[in-house]
C-alpha positions as CSV (number, residue, x, y, z in Angstrom):
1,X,60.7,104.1,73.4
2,X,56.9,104.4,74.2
3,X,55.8,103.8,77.1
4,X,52.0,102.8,77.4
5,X,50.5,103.9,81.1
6,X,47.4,102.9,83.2
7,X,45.9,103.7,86.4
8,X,45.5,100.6,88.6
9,X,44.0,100.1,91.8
10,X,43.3,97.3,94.1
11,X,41.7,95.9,97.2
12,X,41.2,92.1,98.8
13,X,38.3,90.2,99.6
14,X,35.7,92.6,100.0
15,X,32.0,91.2,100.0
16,X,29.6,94.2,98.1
17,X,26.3,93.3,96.0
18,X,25.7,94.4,92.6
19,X,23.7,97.4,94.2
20,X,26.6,99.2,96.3
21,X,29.1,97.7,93.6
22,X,26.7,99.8,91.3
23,X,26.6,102.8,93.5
24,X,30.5,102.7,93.2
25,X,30.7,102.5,89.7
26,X,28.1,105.7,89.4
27,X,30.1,107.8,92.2
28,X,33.3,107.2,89.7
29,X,31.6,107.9,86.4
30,X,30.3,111.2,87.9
31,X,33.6,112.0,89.4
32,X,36.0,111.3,86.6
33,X,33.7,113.4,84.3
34,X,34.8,117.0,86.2
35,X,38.2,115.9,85.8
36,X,38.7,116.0,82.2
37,X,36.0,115.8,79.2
38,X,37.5,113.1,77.3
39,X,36.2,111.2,80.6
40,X,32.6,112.1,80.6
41,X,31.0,109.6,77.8
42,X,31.2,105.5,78.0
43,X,30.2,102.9,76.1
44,X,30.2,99.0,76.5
45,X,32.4,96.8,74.5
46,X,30.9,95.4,71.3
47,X,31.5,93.2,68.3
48,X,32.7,96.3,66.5
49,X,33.7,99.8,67.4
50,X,30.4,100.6,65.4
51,X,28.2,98.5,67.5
52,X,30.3,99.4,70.7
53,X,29.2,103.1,70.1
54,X,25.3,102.1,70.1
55,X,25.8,100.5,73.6
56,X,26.3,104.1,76.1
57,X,27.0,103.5,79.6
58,X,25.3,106.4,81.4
59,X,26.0,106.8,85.4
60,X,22.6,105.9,86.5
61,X,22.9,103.4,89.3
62,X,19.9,101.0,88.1
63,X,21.2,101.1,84.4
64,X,24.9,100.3,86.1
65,X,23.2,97.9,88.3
66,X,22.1,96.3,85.2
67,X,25.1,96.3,83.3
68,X,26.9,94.6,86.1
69,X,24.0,91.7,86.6
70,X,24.1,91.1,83.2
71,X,28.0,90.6,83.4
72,X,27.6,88.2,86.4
73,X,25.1,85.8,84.8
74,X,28.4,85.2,82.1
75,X,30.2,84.1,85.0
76,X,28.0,80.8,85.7
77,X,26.6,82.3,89.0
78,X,29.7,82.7,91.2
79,X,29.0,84.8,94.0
80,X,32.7,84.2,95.3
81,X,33.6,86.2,92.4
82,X,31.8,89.6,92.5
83,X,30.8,91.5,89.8
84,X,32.7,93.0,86.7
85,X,32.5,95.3,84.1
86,X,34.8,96.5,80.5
87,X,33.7,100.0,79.5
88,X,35.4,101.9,77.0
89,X,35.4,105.8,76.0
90,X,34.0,105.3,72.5
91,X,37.3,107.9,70.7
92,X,40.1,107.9,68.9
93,X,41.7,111.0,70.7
94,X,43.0,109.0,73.9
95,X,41.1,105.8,73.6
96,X,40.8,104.9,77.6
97,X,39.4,101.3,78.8
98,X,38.3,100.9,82.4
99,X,37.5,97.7,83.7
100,X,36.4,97.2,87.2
101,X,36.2,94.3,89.8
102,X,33.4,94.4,92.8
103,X,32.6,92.7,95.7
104,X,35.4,89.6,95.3
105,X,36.1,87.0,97.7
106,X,38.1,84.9,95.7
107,X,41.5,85.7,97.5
108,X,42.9,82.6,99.5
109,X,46.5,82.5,101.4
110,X,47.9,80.7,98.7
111,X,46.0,82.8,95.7
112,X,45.7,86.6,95.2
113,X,42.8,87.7,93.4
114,X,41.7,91.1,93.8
115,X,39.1,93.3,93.1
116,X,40.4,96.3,91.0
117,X,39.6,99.0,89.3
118,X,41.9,99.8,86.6
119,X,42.1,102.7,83.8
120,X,44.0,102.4,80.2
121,X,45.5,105.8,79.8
122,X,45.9,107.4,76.1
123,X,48.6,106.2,73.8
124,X,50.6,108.7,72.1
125,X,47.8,110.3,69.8
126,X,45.5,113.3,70.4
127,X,44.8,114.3,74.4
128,X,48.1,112.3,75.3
129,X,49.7,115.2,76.2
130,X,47.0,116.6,78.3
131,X,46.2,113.2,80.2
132,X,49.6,112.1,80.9
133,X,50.2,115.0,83.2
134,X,50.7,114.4,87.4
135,X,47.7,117.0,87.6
136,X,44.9,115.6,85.5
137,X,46.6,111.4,86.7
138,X,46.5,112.6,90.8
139,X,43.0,113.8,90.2
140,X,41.7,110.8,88.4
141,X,43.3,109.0,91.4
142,X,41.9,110.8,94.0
143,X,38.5,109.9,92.3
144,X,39.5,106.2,91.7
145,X,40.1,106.3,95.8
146,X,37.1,107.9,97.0
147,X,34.8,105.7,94.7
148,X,36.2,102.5,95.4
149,X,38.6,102.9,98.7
150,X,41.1,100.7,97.6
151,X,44.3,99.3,99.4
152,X,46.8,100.6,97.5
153,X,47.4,101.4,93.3
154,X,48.5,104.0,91.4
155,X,49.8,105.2,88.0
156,X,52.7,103.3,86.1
157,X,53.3,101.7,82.7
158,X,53.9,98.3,81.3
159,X,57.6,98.6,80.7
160,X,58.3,99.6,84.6
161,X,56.3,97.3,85.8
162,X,58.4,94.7,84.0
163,X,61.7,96.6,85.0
164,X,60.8,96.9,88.9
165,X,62.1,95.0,91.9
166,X,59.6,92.1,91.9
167,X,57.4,92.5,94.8
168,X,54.9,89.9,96.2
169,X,52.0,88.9,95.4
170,X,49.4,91.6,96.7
171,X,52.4,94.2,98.1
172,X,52.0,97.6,96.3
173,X,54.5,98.6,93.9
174,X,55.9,102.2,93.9
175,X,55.6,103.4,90.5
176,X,55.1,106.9,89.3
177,X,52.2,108.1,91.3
178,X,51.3,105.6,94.0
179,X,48.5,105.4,96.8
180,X,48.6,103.8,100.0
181,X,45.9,103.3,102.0
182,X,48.1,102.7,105.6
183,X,50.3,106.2,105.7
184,X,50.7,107.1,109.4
185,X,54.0,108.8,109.3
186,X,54.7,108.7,105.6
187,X,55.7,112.1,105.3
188,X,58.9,111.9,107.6
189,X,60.0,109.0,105.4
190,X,60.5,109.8,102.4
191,X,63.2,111.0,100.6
192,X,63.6,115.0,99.3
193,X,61.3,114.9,95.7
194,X,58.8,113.0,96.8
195,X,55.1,114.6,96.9
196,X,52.9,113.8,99.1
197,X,49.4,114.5,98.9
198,X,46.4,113.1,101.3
199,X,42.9,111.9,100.6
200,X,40.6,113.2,102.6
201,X,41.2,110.3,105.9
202,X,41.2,107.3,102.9
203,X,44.7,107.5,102.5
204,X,47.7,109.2,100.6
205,X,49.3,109.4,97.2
206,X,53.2,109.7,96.7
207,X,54.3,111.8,93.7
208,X,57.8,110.4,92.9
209,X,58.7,113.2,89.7
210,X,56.1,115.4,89.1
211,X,57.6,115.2,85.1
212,X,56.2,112.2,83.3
213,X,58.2,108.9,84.7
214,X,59.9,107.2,82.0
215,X,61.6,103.6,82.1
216,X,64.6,105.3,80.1
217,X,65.5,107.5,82.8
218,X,67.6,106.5,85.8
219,X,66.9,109.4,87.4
220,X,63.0,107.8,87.8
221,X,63.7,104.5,88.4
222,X,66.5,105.2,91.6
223,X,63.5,107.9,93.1
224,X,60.8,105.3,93.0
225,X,63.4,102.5,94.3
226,X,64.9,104.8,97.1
227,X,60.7,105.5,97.8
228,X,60.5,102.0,98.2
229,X,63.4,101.4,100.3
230,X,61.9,104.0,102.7
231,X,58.6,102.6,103.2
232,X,60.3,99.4,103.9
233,X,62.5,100.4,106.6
234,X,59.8,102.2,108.3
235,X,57.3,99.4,108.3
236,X,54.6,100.9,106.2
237,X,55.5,98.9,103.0
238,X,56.5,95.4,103.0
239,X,58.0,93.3,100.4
């Protein structure tokens, strides 16, 4: 069975404006562009695919700036709720979405809202092949990271995120490639597999099979479990 993947990151309350939500946004675009071409042109979303592809998104902060005012003044004025913007590659050969959340307060004790910053990887067509690879996915990451310094996130599909231990609300989830932002000492807890790659003094990402991770395999879901179990008893991840 297919399995349909994304890149997801996330952060709490974290008061930006538009401008340094903007700059973000810009640093990302530029970033994601050197790490594969299918990455490097962006449209907003339209009525139709044909009017979505009249509507570029360059990386130019005041146009970003812009885009993300004009998406703010749909949302009734609530500066609680940051900024956000739905961007989408504009082809058919590994049709990507990425849809970001800035400067969010919105998070409560009893309510987890975050801000995000979350990639659609390509379904099983065209640049698939070349995408889903922990290469090209640990370098989009790595930019995701540096853009937006996130908490934690990483790359997973729908089906495992169904089929994993449920986890809190706001507690990362170890998937196929994951980043943690709090990793003092990660390395000496983990189990033998396990990658584990730092960025720059941000944080560090966890390769659990450095084959694509699918939901069918047992093999995959006991590494990323027995990942989990680690973090846990060393008090880095907590369920």
């Amino acid at each position: 069975m297919s399995e349909n993947y994304y890149l997801g990151t996330y952060w709490g309350n974290r008061r930006e404006t538009t401008r340094q939500c903007a700059d973000r946004l810009s640093d990302l675009l530029g970033k994601l562009s050197t790490v594969d071409p299918i990455f490097g042109h962006w449209f907003e979303k339209g009525s139709s695919r044909g009017d979505a592809q009249q509507r570029g998104v360059n990386k130019d902060r005041d146009f970003l700036e812009g885009l993300l005012e004009r998406e703010a003044r749909r949302q009734a004025g609530n500066s609680e709720a940051g900024v956000r913007a739905s961007i989408w590659n504009g082809t058919d050969d590994g049709a990507c979405d990425l849809n970001i959340r800035c400067g969010s307060c919105l998070s409560t004790e009893h309510a987890w809202i975050p801000n995000s910053c979350v990639l659609t990887l390509p379904r099983e067509v065209g640049s698939f092949e070349r995408l889903l690879s922990v290469d090209v996915l640990v370098e989009a990451l790595k930019a995701v990271v540096r853009s937006f310094e996130p908490e934690w996130g990483g790359v997973t599909s729908d089906r495992y995120r169904e089929l994993a231990p449920k986890v809190a609300a706001g507690t990362p989830q170890i998937g196929w490639i994951t980043y943690l932002g709090e990793t003092e000492g990660l390395p000496s807890v983990l189990t033998a597999g396990a990658r584990v790659l730092a960025v720059d003094s941000l944080g560090s990402i966890i390769v659990t099979t450095e084959e694509r991770f699918s939901s069918d395999k047992m093999e995959h879901l006991e590494a990323a479990e027995s990942i989990r179990r680690s973090l846990e008893r060393a008090g880095i991840l907590h369920s």
